[in-house]
N, C-alpha and C positions, 0 to 999 in steps of 0.2 A: 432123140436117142441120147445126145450129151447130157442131157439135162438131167434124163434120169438116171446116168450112169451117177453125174457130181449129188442127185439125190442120194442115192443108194451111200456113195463113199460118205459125204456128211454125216447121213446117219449112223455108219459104222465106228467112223472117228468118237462123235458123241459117246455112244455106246463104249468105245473105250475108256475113256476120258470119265466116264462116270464109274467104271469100274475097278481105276487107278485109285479114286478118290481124291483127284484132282480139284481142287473149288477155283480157277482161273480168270482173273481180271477185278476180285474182292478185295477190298484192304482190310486191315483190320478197321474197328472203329476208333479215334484220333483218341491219343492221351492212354490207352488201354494198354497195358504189360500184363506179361504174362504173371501168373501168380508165383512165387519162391515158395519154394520148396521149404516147410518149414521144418528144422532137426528138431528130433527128439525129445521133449523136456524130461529134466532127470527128477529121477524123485529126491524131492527133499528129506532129511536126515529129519527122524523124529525128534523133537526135544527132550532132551536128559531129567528126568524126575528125580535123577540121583542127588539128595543134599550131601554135601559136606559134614560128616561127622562130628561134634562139638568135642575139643581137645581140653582136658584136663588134666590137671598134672598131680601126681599122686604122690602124699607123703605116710610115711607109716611110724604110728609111734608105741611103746609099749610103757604103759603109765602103772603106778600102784596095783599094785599084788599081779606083776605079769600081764594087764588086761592088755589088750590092743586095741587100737583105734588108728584108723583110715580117716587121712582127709585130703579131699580130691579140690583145688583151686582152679577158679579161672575167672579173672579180671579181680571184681566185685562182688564176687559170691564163694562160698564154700559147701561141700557137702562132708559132713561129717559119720562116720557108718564105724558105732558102737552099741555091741553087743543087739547082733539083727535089728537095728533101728539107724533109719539114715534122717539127718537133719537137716534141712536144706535152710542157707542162711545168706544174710546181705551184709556187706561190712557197715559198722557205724561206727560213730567218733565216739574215741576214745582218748584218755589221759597219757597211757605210755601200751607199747605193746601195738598188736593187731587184736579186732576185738570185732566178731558176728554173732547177729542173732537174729532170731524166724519168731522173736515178739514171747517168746517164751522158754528155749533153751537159748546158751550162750555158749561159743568156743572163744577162746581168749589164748592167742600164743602172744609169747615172748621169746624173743631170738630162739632157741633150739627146743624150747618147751611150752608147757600147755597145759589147759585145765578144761573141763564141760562141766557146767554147772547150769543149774535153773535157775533164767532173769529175773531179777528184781529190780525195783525201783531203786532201793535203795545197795543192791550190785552185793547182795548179802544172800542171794539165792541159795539152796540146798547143793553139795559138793556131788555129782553124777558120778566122775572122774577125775583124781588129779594126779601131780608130778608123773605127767607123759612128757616123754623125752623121743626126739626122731631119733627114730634107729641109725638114720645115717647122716653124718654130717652133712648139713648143706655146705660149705664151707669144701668139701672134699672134690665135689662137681663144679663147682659155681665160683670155683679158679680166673676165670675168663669175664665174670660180671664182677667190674669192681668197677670205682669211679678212685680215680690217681689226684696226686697235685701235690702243691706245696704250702705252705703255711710259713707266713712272714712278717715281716714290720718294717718301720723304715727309720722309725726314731733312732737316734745315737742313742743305747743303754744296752749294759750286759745284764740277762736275767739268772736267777740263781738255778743250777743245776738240778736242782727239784723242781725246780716249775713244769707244769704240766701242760699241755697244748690238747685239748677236748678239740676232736672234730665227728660232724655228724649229717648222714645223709637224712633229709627229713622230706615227707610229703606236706607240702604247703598250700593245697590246692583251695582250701576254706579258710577264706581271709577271715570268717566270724566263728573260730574254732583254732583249739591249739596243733601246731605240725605234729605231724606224726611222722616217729621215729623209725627210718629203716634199719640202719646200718650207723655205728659206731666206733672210732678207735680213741685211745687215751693213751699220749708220746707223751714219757720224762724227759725235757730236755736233755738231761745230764750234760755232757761238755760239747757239742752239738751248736751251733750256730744255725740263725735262720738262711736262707732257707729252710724250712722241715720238713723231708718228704713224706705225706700219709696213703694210705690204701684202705678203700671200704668197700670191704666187699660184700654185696648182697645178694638175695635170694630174686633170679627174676621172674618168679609167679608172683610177685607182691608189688610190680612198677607197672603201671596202666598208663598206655599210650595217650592218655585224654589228662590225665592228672600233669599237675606240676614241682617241680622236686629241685633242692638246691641242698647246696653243702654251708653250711657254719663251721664255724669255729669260736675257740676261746681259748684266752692264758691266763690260768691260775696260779698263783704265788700264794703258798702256805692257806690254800684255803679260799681267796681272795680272788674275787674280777678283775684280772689289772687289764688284758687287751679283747677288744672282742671286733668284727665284721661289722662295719655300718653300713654293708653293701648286700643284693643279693646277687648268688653265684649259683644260676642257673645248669642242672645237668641233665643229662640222660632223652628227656623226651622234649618234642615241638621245635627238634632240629639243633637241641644245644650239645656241648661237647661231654667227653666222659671223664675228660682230662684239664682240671683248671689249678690257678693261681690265688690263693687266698691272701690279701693283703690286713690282717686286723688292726687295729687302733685302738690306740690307749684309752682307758675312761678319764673320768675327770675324776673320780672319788673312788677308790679302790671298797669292792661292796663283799659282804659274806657270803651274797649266793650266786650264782650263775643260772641259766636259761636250762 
């Protein structure tokens, strides 16, 4: 009778115990963790196809008989847009001035003016365009782009009150080709003692971060080479200053022309 009671109870326990969902006396299997939960992943931000807009900077000039003419700079190129036609050009060396060309027209400015003419060999091309003058001074904005210093000597002598002190910001970056001139000033001593402070101020759509540029100088007496820089005085770009100290020295032969 006991026997079948503790059957009967067994059986019922069981019957419980499966219906808990109890799994009792199991371990898990050795080294097994449970899985984590893994968050979310976010969606990645699609990549931007937006370029950057290419910056030019724009000058406007009005040349012979009223005409106008647009020229749009940036580094080592020009784009020139006279009369519904745009020229698109690359700077090359030149003698004095800034001087582009696309192998068949030319723009050629000098400080505040400018000419378009068709290239030749012989730089005798047919006149397209000339005496354009910028509408607006560069000079009036371009306050704040200047390279400063002084200009001096060291020898004991007083120079004559006309003496003239030439200094000149130049791109020198073609050792096998003449500098080119950016910016210019020309001090009459008059009664003036060196030190001699100068300021040249230039245009900065014409200084290219890769090119290299230094300041000269010279003193003229009636004409005559007497002092000039046997140094060069690195400015503006590859980390050089905007402000320097020009020391020149005397020649040994006072000559009729200068640099």
């Amino acid at each position: 009778m006991w026997g079948s009671v503790r059957r009967r109870g067994g059986l019922v326990l069981g019957l419980a115990l499966m219906a808990s969902g109890c799994v009792c006396g199991q371990e898990s299997p050795a080294g097994t963790a449970a899985a984590p939960t893994e968050a979310p992943k976010q969606a990645s931000k699609p990549a931007s196809n937006v370029r950057r807009a290419i910056e030019w900077k724009r000058l406007d000039y009005t040349c012979e008989g009223e005409a106008k003419l647009t020229v749009y700079l940036r580094n080592e190129m020009v784009k020139v847009s006279f009369q519904n036609k745009v020229y698109l050009m690359k700077q090359v060396i030149s003698g004095s001035g800034t001087r582009y060309s696309d192998g068949k027209v030319v723009w050629w400015s000098k400080g505040e003016g400018g000419f378009l003419q068709e290239d030749a060999p012989d730089g005798d091309g047919k006149m397209i365009v000339k005496d354009c003058e910028l509408n607006q001074s560069m000079n009036a904005g371009a306050a704040s782009h200047s390279v400063k210093g002084t200009v001096s000597y060291l020898v004991r002598m007083a120079l004559p009150s006309e003496a003239v002190i030439q200094v000149r910001l130049q791109d020198v970056s073609l050792s096998d080709a003449p500098a080119t001139t950016i910016a210019e000033e020309k001090i009459t001593l008059g009664q003036r003692q060196v030190p001699v402070p100068f300021e040249l101020k230039y245009d900065p759509a014409k200084i290219d971060p890769k090119h290299t540029y230094s300041v000269n100088a010279w003193i003229l007496v009636d004409g005559q080479l007497r002092f000039i820089n046997d140094q060069s005085y690195r400015v503006l770009t590859q980390g050089n200053p905007s402000h320097i100290e020009v020391v020149v020295k005397p020649v040994s032969t006072p000559v009729n022309s200068h640099p």
